[in-house]
C-alpha positions as CSV (number, residue, x, y, z in Angstrom):
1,X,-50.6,21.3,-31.1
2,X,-47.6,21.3,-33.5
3,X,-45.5,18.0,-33.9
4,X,-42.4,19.9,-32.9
5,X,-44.3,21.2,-29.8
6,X,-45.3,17.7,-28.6
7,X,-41.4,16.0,-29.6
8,X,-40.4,19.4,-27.2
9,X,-42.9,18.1,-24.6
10,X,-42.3,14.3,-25.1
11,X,-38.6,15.3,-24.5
12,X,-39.2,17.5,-21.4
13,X,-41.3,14.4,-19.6
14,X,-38.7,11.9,-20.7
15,X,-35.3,14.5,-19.1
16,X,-37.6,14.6,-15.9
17,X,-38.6,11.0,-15.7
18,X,-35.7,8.6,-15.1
19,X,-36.3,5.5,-16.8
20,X,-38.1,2.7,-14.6
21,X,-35.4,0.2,-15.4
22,X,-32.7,2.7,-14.6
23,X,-33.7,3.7,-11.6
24,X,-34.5,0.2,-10.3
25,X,-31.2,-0.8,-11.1
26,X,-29.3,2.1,-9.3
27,X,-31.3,1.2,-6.4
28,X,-30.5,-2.5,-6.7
29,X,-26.6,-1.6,-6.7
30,X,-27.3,0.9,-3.8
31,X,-28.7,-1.6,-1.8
32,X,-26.3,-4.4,-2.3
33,X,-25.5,-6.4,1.0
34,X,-22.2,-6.7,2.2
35,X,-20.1,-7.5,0.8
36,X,-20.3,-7.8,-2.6
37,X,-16.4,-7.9,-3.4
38,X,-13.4,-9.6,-2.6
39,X,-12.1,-8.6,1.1
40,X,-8.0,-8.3,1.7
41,X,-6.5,-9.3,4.8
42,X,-3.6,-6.9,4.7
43,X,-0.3,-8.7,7.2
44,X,1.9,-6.1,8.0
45,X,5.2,-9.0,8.3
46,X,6.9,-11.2,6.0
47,X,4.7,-14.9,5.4
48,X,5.7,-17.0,8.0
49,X,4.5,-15.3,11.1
50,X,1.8,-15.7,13.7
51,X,-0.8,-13.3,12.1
52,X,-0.1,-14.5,8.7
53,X,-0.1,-17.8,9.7
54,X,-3.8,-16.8,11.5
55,X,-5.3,-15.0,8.4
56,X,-4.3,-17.9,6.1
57,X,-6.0,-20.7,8.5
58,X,-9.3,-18.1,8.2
59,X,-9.2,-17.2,4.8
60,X,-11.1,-20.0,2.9
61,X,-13.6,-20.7,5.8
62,X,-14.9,-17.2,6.3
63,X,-14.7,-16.8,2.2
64,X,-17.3,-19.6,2.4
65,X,-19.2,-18.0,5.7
66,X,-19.2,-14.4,3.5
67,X,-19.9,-15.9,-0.4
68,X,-16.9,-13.7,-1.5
69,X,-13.4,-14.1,-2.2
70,X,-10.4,-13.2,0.9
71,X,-7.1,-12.3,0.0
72,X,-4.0,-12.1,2.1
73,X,-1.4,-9.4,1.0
74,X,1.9,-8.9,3.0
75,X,2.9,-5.0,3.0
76,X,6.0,-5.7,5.2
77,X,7.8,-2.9,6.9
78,X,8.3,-0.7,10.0
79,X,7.6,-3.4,12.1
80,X,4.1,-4.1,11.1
81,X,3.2,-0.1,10.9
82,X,3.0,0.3,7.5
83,X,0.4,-1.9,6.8
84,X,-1.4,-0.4,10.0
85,X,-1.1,2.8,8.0
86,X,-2.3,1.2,4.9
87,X,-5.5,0.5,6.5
88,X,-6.1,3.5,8.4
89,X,-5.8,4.9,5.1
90,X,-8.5,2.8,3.0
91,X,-11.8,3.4,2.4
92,X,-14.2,2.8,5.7
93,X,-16.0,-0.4,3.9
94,X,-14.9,-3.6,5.4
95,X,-13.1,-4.6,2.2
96,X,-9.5,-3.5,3.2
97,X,-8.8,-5.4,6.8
98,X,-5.6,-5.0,9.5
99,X,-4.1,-9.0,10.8
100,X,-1.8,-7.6,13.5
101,X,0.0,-8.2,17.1
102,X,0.3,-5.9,19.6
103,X,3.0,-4.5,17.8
104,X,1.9,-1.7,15.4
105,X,-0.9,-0.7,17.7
106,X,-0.3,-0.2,21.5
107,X,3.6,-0.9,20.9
108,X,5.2,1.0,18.5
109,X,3.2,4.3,18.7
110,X,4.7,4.9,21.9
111,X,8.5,4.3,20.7
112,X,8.5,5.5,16.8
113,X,8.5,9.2,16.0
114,X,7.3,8.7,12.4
115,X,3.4,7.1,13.5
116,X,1.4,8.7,10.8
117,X,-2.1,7.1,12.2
118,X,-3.6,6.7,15.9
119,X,-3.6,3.4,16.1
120,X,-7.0,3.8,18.7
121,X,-8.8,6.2,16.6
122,X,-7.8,5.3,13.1
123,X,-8.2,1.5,13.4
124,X,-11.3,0.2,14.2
125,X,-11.2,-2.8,16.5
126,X,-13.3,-6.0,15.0
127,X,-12.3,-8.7,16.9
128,X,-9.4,-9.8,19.1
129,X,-9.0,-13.5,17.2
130,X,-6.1,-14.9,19.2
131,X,-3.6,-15.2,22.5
132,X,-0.2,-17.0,22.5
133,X,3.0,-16.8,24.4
134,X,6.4,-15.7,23.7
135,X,9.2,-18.3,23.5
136,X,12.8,-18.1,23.8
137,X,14.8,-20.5,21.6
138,X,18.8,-20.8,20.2
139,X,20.3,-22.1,17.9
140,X,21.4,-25.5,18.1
141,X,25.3,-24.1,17.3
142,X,24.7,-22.3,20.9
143,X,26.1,-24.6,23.6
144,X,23.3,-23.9,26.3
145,X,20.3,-25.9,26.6
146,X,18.6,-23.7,30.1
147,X,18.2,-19.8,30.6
148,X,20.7,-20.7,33.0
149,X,23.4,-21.8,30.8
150,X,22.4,-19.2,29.0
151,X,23.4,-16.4,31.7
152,X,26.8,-18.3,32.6
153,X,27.7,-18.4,28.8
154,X,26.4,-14.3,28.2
155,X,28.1,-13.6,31.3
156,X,31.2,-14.8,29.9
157,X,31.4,-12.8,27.2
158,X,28.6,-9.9,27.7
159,X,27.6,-8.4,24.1
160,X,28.8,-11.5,22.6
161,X,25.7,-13.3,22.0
162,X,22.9,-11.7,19.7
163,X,18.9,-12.3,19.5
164,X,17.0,-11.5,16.4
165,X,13.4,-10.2,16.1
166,X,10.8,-9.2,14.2
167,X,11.6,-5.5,14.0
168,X,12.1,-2.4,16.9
169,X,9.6,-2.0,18.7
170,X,7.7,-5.7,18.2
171,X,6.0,-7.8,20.3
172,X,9.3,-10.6,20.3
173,X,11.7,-7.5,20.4
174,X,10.2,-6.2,23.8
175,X,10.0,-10.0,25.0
176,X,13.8,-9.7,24.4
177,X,14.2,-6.4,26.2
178,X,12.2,-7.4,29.2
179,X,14.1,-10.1,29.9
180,X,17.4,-8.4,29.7
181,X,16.0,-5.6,32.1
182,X,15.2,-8.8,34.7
183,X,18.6,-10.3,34.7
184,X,20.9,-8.4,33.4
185,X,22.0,-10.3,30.2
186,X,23.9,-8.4,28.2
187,X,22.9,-9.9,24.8
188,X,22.4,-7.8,21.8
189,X,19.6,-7.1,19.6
190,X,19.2,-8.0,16.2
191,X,16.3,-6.0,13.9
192,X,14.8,-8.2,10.7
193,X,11.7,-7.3,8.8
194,X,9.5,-10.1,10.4
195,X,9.5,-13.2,12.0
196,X,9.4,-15.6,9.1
197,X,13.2,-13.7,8.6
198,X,14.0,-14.1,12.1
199,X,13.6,-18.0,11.8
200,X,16.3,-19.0,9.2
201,X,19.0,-16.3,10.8
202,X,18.3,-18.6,14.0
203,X,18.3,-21.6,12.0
204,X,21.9,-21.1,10.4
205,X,23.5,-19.4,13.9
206,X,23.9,-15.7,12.6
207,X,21.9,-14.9,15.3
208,X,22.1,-17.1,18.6
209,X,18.4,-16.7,19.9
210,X,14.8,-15.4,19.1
211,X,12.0,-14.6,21.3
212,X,9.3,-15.9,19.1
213,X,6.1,-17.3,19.4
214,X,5.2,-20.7,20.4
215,X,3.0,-21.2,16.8
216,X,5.7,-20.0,14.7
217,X,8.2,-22.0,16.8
218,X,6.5,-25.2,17.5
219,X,7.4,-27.1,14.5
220,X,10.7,-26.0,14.7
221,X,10.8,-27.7,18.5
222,X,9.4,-30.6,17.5
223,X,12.0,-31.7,14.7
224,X,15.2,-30.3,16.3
225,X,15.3,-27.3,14.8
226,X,15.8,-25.1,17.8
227,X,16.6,-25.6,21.2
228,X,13.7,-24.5,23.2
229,X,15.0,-22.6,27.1
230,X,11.8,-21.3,28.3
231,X,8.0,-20.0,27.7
232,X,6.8,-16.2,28.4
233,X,3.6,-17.3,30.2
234,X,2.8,-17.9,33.5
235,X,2.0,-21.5,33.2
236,X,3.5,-24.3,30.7
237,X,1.8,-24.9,27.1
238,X,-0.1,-27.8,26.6
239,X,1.1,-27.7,23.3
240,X,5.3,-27.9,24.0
241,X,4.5,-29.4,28.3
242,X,8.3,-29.9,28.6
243,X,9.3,-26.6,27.9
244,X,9.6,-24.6,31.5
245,X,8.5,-21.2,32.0
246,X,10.6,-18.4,32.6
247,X,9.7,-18.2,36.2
248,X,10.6,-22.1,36.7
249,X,14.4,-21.1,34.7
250,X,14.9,-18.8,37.6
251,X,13.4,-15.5,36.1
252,X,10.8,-14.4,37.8
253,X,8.4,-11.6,36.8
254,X,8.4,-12.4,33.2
255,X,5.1,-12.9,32.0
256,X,5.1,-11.9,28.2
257,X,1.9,-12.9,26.0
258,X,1.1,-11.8,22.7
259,X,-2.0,-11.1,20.5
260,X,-3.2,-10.9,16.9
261,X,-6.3,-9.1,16.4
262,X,-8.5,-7.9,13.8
263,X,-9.0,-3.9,12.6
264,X,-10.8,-2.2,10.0
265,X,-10.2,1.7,9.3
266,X,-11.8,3.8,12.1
267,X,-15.4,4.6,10.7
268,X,-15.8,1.5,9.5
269,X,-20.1,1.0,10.0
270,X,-20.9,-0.8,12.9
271,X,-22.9,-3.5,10.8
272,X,-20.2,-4.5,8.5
273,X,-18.0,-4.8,11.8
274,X,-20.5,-7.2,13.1
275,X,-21.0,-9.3,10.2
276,X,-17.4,-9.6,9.9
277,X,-16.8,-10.7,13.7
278,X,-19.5,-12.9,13.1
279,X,-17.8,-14.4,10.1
280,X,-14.5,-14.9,12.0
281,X,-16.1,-16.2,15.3
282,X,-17.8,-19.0,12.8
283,X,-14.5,-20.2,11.0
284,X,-12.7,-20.4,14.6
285,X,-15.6,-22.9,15.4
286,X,-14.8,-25.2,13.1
287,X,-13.2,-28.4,14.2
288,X,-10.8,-28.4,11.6
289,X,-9.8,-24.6,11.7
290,X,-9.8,-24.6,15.4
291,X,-8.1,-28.0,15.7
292,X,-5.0,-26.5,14.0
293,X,-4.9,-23.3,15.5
294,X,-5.1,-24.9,19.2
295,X,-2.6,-27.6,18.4
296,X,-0.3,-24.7,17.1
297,X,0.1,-23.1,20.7
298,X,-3.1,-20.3,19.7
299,X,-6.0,-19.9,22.3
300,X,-8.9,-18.6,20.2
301,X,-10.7,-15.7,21.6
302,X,-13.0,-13.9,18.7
303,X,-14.5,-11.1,21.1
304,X,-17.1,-8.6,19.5
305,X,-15.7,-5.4,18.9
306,X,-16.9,-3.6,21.9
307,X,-14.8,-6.5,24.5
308,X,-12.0,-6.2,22.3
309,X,-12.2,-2.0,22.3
310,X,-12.1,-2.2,26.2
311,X,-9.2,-4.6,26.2
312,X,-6.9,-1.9,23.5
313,X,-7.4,0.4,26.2
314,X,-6.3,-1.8,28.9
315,X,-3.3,-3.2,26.9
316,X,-2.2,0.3,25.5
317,X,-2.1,1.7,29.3
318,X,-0.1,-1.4,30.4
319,X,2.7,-0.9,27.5
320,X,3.1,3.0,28.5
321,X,4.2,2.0,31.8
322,X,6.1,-1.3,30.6
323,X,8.0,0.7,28.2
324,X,9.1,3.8,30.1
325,X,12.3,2.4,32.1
326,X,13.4,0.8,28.9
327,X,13.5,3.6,27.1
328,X,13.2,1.9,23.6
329,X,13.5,4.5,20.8
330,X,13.4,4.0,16.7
């Protein structure tokens, strides 16, 4: 055999053949575990609110629980539905996570015509992290210090006193709403792109009150920030025990509660979801995480994905018929 017919063959064997080391290390990156990558936490609000506040309190614990970095990135805007959007959008890894209330998913898809995602299909649910009530507070420039006073002073002067929120068609927004529809206050609303805006318009008096939540709101209670006039919930928080509930100020009916939950894009494989609940269920365990969290007015919840599906679906029906005889629209 020729030399240039065995370099031919030698050639042929060696275009056929990967290369041992080659292959073995395409099948090494193949079968990395997850993750093997830095994991965002995208907040769809301004820092400063409840599920920025959560995501921050989580993010070094489960980066140690994981072995890889967590970042938090605020895309602010439509009240929370752009960065719902984002996330439907990314790629169905685990790397690109939702940090959201009610809001953007079983809230504003039934008020906004402009919803580019389905919020029940397009975001898969990883674990509902968190509960909390609503809060109503005023400025200190307001002179009223009960829901009471606050109804003699509205009544006084109907579309004269004003309540900021977090954006149409938010959680705090339809707190507000609510509890116009059960007494009658005519007190006008005030949009801002998130709470941690809401906050200092309260603080200074360009707005007069805020339904917020009692995290957000709790240090701002406990130095005389705010005047505190009632809680959403059916019973008192341990946290703020001298604040009444809305039923005790003389409206009853009101029971507004809020959530922040976890989401990945729809697709999203169901191991990755589990190691991820898992992750986040393990940082709300410990003392120091869940210590802060609890002391800020949270109760920690963590369901697996499948509890927290069924409860989406329970919460999405109970907003369609909450939301009809308001008639909110964007």
């Amino acid at each position: 055999m020729s030399w240039l017919k065995v370099t031919g063959l030698l050639a042929g064997l060696a275009l056929s053949c990967p290369l041992p080391q080659v292959a073995s290390s395409a099948h090494a990156q193949g079968a990395a575990p997850f993750p093997n990558k830095p994991i965002t936490l995208v907040i769809g609000y301004p820092p400063g609110g409840g599920a920025d506040t959560v995501a921050r309190f989580l993010q070094q614990s489960v980066s140690t629980i994981l072995g890889q970095r967590v970042l938090v990135e605020n895309r602010p805007g439509a009240s929370g539905r752009t960065a719902a959007d984002h996330v439907a959008r990314a790629k169905r890894d685990g790397y690109t996570l939702l940090v959201s209330p009610e809001g953007p998913i079983v809230i504003g898809p039934h008020i906004s015509q402009t919803v580019t995602y389905d919020a029940l299909k397009d975001l898969q649910p990883v674990s509902l992290l968190t509960k909390t009530s609503t809060m109503l507070v005023a400025t200190p420039k307001l002179p009223v210090s009960s829901v009471k006073e606050l109804l003699d002073l509205v009544q006084s002067k109907p579309g004269g006193v004003y309540f900021g929120s977090s954006g149409v068609g938010g959680p705090n927004h339809l707190a507000g709403e609510v509890f116009k529809q059960l007494t009658g206050a005519k007190i006008v609303h005030v949009p801002y792109p998130g709470t941690g805006a809401v906050i200092p318009a309260v603080l200074s008096g360009e707005v007069d009150l805020m339904f917020g939540f009692v995290p957000g709101l709790d240090p701002l209670v406990r130095s005389n920030s705010v005047k505190p006039l009632a809680v959403g919930s059916a019973t008192r928080i341990a946290s703020l025990p001298e604040v009444p509930t809305m039923a005790e100020a003389g409206v009853q009916g009101y029971d507004m509660t809020s959530w922040i939950g976890l989401f990945a894009p729809g697709g999203t494989p169901e191991p990755v979801l589990a190691k991820l609940q898992s992750a986040m269920a393990q940082a709300m365990n410990e003392p120091e995480v869940s210590g802060r969290l609890k002391g800020m007015g949270f109760d920690l919840v963590a369901s697996e994905p499948g509890a927290f599906a069924a409860f989406l679906k329970t919460e999405d029906a109970k907003y369609i018929a909450l939301l009809k005889p308001l008639d909110i629209k964007e």
